[in-house]
C-alpha positions as CSV (number, residue, x, y, z in Angstrom):
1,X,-37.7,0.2,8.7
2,X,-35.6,3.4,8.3
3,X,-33.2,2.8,11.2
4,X,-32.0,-0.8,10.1
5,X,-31.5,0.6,6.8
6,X,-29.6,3.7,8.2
7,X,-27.5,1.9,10.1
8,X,-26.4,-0.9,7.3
9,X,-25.4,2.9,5.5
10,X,-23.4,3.3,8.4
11,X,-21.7,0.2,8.6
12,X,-21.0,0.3,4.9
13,X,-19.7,4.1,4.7
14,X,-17.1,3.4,7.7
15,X,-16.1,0.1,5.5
16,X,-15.2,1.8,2.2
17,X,-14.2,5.2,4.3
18,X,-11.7,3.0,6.6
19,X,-10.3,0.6,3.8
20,X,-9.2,4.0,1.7
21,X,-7.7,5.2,4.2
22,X,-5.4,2.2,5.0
23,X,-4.6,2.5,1.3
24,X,-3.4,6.0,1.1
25,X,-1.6,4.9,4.3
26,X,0.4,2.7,3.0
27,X,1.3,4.6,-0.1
28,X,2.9,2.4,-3.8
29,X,6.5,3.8,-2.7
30,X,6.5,1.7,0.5
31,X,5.4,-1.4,-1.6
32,X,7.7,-0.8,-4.5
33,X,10.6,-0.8,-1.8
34,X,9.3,-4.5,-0.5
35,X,9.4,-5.5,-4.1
36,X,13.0,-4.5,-4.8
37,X,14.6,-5.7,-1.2
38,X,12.3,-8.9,-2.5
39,X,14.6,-8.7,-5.6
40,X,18.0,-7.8,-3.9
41,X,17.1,-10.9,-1.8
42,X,16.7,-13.1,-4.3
43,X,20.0,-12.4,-6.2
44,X,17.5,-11.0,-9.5
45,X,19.6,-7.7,-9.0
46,X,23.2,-6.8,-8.4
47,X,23.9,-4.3,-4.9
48,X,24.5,-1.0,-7.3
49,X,21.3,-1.8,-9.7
50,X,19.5,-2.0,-5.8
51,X,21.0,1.1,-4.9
52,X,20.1,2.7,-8.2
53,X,16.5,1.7,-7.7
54,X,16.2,2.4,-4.1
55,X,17.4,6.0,-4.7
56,X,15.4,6.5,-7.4
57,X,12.3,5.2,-5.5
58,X,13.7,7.5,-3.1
59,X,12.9,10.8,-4.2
C-alpha cells in the first residue's frame, strides 16, 4: 500500500517541481515583449512609443 502511494507522491512532486520551473524559465519580461511586438503589429502603438516600451522593458 505504501509504494503506490509513494510513487503517486513522486509523480506529483516532479508535476508541480517541473511546471515551476518552466515558469521561472520563461520569465514576465519575455511575455511583456510578445505583448508589445503584439501591439506594434497591430498598429495600437506608434514605432517611438514601441521603442520607448521595448527599452524600458529592457532594462
Amino acid at each position: 500500500m505504501l509504494i503506490p502511494l509513494a510513487l503517486l507522491g513522486l509523480v506529483v512532486y516532479w508535476a508541480v517541481n517541473s511546471g515551476v520551473k518552466n515558469a521561472l524559465k520563461e520569465g514576465s519580461s519575455s511575455g511583456a515583449l510578445d505583448i508589445l511586438k503584439s501591439r506594434y503589429a497591430r498598429n495600437e502603438i506608434t514605432e517611438d512609443e514601441y521603442k520607448k516600451l521595448k527599452e524600458e522593458l529592457s532594462r
